[in-house]
TORPA-4810 file (N, C-alpha, C, O; in nm, 3 decimals):
<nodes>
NODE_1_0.289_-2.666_0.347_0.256_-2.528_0.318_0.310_-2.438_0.429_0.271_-2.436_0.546_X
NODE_2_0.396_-2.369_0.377_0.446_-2.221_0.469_0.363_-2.083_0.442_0.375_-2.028_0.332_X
NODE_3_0.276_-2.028_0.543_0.257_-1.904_0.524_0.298_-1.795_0.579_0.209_-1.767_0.660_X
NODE_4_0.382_-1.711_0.586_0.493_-1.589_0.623_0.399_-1.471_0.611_0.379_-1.424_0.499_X
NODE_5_0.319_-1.400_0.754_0.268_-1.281_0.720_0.397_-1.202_0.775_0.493_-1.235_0.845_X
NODE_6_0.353_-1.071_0.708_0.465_-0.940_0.745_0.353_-0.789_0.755_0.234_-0.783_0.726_X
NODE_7_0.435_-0.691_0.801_0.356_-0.607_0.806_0.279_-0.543_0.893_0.189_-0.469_0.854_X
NODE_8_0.303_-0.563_1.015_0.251_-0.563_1.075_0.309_-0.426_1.182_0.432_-0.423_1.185_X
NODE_9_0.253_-0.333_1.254_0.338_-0.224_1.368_0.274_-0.159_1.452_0.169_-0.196_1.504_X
NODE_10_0.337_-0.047_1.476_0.242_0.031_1.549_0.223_0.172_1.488_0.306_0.258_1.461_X
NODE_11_0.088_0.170_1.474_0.039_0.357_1.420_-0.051_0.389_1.493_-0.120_0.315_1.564_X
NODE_12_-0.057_0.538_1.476_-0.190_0.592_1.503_-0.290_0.553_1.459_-0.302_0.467_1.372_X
NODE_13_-0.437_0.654_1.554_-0.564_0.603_1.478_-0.598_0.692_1.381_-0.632_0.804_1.418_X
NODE_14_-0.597_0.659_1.240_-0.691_0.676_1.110_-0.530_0.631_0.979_-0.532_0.639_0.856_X
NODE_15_-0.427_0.591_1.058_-0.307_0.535_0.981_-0.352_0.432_0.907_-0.466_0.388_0.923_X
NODE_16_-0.256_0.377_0.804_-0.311_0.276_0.747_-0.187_0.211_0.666_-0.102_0.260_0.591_X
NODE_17_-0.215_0.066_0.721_-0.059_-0.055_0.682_-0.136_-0.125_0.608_-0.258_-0.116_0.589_X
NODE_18_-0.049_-0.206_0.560_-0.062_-0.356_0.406_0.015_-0.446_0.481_0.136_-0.442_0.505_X
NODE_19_-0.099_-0.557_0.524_-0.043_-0.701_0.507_-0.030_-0.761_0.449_-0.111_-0.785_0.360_X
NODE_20_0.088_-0.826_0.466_0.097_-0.936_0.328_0.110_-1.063_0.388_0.171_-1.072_0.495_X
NODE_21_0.044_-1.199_0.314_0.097_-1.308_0.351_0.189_-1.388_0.219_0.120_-1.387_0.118_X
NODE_22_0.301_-1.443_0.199_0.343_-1.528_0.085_0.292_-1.658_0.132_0.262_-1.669_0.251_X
NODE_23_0.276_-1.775_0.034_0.246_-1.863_0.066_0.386_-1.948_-0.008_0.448_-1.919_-0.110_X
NODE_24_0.405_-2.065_0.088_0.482_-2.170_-0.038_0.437_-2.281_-0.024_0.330_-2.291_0.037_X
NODE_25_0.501_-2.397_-0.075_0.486_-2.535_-0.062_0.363_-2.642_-0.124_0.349_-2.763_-0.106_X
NODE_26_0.255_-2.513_-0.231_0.158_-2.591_-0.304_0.104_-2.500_-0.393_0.136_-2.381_-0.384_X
NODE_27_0.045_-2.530_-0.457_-0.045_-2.439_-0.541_-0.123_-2.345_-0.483_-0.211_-2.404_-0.421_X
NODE_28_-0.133_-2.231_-0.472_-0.160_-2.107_-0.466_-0.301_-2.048_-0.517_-0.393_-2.025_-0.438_X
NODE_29_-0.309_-2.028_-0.640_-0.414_-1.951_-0.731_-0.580_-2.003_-0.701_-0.688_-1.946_-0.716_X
NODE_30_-0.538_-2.147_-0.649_-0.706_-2.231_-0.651_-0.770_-2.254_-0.498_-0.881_-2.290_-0.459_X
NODE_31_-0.625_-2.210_-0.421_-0.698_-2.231_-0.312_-0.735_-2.058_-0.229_-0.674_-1.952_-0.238_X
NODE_32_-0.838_-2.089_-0.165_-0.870_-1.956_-0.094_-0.821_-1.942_-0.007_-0.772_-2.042_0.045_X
NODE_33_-0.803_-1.780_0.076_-0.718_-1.743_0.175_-0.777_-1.628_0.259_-0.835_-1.536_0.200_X
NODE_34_-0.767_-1.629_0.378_-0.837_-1.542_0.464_-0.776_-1.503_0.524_-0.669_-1.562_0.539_X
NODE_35_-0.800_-1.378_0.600_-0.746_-1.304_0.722_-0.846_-1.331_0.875_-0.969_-1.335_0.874_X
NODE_36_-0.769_-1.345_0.988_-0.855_-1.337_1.097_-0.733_-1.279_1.198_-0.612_-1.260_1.194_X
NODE_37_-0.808_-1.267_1.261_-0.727_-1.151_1.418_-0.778_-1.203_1.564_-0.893_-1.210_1.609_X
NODE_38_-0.679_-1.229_1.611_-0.721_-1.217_1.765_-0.616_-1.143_1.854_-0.495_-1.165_1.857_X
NODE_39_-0.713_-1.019_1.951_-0.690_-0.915_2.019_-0.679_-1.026_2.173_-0.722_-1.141_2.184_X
NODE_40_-0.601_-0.934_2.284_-0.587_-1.041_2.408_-0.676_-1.030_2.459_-0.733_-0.923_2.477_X
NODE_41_-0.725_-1.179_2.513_-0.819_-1.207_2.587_-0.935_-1.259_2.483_-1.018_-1.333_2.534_X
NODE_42_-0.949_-1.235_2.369_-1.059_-1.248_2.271_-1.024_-1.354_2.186_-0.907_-1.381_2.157_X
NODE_43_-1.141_-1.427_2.137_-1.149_-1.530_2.059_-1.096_-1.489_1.911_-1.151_-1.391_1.862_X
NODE_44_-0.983_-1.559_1.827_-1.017_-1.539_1.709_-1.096_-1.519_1.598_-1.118_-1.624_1.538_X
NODE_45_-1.166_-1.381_1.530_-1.243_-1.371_1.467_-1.176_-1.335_1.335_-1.060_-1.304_1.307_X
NODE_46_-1.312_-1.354_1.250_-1.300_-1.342_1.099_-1.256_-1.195_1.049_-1.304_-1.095_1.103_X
NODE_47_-1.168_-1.187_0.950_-1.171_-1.022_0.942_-1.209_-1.022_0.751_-1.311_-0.962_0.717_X
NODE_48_-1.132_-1.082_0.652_-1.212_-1.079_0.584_-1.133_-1.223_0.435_-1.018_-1.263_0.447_X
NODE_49_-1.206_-1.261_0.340_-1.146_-1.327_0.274_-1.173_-1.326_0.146_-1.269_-1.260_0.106_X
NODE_50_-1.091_-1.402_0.056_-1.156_-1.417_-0.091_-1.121_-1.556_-0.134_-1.041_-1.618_-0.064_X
NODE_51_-1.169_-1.611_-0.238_-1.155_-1.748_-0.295_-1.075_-1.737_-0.401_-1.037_-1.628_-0.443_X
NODE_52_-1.030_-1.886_-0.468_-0.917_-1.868_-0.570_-0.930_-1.797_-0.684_-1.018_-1.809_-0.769_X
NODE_53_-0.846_-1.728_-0.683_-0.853_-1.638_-0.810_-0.925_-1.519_-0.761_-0.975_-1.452_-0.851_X
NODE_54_-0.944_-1.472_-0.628_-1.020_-1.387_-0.643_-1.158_-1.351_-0.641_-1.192_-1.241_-0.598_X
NODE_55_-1.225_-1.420_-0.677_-1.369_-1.395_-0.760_-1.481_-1.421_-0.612_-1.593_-1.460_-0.646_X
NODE_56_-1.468_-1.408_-0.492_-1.560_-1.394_-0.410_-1.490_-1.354_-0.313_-1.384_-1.410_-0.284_X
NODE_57_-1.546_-1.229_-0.234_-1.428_-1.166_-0.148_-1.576_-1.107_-0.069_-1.669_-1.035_-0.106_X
NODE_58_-1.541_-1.182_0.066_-1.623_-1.154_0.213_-1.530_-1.048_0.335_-1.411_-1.068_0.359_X
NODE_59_-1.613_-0.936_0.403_-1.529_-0.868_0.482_-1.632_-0.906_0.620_-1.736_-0.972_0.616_X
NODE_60_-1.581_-0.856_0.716_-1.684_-0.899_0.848_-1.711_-0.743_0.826_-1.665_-0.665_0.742_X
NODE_61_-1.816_-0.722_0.946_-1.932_-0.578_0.895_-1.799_-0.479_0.997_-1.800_-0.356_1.005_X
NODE_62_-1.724_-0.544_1.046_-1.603_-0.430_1.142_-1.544_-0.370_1.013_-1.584_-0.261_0.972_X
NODE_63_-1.462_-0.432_0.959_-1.402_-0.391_0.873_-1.457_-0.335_0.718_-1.387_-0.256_0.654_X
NODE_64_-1.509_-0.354_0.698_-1.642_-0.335_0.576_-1.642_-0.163_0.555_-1.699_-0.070_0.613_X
NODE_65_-1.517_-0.176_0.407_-1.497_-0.020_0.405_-1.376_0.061_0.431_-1.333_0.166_0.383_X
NODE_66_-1.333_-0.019_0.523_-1.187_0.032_0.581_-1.024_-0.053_0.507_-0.906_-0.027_0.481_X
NODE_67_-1.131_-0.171_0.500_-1.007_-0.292_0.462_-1.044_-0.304_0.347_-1.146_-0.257_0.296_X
NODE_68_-0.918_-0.404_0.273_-0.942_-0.447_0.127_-0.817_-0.549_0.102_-0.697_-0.523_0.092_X
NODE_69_-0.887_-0.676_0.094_-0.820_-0.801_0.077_-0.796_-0.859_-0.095_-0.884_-0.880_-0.178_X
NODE_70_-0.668_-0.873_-0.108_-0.613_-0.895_-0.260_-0.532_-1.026_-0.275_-0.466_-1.085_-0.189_X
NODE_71_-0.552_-1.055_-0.392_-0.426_-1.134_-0.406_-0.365_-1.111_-0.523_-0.430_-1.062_-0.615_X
NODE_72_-0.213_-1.149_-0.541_-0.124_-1.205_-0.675_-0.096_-1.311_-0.649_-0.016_-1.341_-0.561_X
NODE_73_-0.173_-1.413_-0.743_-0.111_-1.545_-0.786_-0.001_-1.549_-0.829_0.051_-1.658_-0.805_X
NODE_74_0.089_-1.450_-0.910_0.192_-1.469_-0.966_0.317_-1.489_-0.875_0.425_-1.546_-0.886_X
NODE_75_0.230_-1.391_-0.746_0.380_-1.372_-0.650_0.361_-1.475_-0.526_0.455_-1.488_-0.447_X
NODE_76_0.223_-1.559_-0.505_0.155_-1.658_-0.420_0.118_-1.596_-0.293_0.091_-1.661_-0.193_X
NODE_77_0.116_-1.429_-0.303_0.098_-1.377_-0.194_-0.035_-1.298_-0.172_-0.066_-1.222_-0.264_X
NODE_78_-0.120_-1.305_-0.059_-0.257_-1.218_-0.040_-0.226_-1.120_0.030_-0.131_-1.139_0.105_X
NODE_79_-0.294_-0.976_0.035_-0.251_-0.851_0.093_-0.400_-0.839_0.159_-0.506_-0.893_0.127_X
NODE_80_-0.360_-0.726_0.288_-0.513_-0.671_0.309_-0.448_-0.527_0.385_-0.382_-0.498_0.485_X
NODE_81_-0.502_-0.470_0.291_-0.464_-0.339_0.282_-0.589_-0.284_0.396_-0.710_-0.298_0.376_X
NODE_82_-0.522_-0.210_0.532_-0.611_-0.145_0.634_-0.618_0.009_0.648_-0.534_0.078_0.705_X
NODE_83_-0.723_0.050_0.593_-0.705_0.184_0.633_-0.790_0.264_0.742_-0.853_0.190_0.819_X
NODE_84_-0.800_0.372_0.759_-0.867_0.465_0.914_-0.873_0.365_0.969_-0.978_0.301_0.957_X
NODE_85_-0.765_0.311_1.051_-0.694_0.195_1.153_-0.770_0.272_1.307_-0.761_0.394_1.322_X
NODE_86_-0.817_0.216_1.374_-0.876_0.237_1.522_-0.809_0.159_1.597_-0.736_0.065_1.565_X
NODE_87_-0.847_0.217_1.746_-0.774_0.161_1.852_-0.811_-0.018_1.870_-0.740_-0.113_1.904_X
NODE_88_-0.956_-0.007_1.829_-1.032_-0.172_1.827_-0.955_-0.276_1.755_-0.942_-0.397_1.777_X
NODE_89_-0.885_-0.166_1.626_-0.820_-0.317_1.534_-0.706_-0.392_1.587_-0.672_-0.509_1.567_X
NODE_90_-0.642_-0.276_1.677_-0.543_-0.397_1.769_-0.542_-0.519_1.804_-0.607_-0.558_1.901_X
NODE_91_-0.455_-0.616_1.714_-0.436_-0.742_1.728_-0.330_-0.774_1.694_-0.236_-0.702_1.661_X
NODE_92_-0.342_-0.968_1.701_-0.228_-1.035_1.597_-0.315_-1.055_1.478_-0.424_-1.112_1.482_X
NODE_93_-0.264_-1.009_1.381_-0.323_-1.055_1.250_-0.310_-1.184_1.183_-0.195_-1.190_1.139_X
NODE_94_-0.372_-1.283_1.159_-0.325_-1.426_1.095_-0.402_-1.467_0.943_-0.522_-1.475_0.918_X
NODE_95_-0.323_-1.483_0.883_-0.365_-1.519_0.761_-0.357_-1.693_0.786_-0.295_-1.764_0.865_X
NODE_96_-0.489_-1.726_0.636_-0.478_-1.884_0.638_-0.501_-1.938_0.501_-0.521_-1.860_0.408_X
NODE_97_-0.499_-2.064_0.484_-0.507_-2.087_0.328_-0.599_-2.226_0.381_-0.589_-2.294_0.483_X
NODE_98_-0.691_-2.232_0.263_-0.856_-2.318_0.305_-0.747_-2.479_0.165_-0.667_-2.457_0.074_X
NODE_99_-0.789_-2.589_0.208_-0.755_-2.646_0.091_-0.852_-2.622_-0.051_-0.818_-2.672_-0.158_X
NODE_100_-0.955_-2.555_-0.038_-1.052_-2.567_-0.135_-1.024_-2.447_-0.180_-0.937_-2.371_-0.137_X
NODE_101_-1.143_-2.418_-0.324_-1.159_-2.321_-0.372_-1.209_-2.160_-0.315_-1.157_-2.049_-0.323_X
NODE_102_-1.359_-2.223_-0.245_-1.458_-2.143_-0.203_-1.382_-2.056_-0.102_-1.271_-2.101_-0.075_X
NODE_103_-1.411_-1.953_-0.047_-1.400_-1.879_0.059_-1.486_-1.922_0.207_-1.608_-1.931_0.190_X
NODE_104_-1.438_-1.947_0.343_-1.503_-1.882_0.419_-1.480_-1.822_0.500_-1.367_-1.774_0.488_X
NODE_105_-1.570_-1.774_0.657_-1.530_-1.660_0.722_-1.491_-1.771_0.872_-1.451_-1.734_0.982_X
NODE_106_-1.523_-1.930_0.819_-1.507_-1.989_0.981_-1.322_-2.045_1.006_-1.277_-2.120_0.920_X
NODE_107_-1.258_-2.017_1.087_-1.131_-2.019_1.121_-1.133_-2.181_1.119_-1.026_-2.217_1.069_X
NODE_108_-1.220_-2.303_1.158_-1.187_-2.435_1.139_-1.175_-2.494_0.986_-1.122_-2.600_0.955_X
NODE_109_-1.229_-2.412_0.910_-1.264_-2.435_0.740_-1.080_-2.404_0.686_-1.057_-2.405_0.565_X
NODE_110_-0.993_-2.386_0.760_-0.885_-2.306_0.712_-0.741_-2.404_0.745_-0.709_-2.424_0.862_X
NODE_111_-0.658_-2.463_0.627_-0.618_-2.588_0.728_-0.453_-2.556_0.740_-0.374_-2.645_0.773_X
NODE_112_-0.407_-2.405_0.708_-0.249_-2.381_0.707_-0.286_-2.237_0.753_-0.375_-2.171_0.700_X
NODE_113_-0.199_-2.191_0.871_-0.190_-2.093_0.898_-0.044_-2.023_0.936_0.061_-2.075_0.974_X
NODE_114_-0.087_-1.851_0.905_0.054_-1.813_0.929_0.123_-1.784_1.074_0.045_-1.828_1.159_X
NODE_115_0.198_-1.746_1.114_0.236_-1.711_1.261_0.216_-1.590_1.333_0.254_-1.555_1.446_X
NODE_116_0.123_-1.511_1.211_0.066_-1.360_1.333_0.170_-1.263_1.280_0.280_-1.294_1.234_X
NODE_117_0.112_-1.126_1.296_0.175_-1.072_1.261_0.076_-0.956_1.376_-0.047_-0.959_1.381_X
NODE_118_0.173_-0.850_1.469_0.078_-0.761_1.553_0.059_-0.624_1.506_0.164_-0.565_1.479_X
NODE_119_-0.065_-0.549_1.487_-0.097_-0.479_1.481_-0.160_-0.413_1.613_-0.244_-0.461_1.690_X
NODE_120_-0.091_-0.284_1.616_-0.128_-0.198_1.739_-0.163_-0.019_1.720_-0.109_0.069_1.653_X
NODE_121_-0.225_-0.020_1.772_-0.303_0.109_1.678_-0.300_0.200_1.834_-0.341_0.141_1.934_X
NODE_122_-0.268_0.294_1.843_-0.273_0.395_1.920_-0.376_0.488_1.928_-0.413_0.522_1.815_X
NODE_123_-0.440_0.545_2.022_-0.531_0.666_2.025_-0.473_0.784_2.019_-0.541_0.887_2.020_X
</nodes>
């Protein structure tokens, strides 16, 4: 499994970018996929996810409102659309793909990941 995030730059604060991750190398639609971020110096945390197909979609309480995590099965790719972007969201952004169905928010539950993508948000 290859996951390729993009999307990633630098804006101001209340700007707002779309990540995307494609996935290849397996079936897509059944397995769930998450976003997490780690800023320097800080532990990788959860930012938000959904399960296959969609049908259960968790945000952490940071983002809750601002963000909005999607997918197309057709194209094998998940988006998470960020908007009123703050100086806090500065990170690398990493998407992951879980082998299972379910969604979760823990980064060990997640067994393919992508290579980051940085987001930097200006004051």
């Amino acid at each position: 499994v290859q996951l390729q995030a993009s999307g990633g730059g630098l804006v101001q604060a209340g700007d707002s970018l779309r990540l995307s991750c494609a996935a290849s190398g397996r079936t897509f639609s059944n397995n769930a996929m998450g976003w997490f971020r780690q800023a320097p110096g800080k532990e990788r945390e959860f930012v938000a996810a959904l399960s296959g197909r969609g049908v259960s979609i968790y945000y952490s309480d940071f983002v809750k409102g601002r963000f909005t995590i999607s997918r197309d099965n057709a194209k094998n790719t998940v988006y998470l659309q960020m908007n009123s972007l703050k100086p806090e969201d500065t990170a690398v952004y990493y998407c992951a793909q879980r082998l299972y169905y379910s969604a979760s928010i823990t980064p060990a539950e997640y067994a393919y990941w992508g290579q980051g993508t940085l987001v930097t948000v200006s004051s």
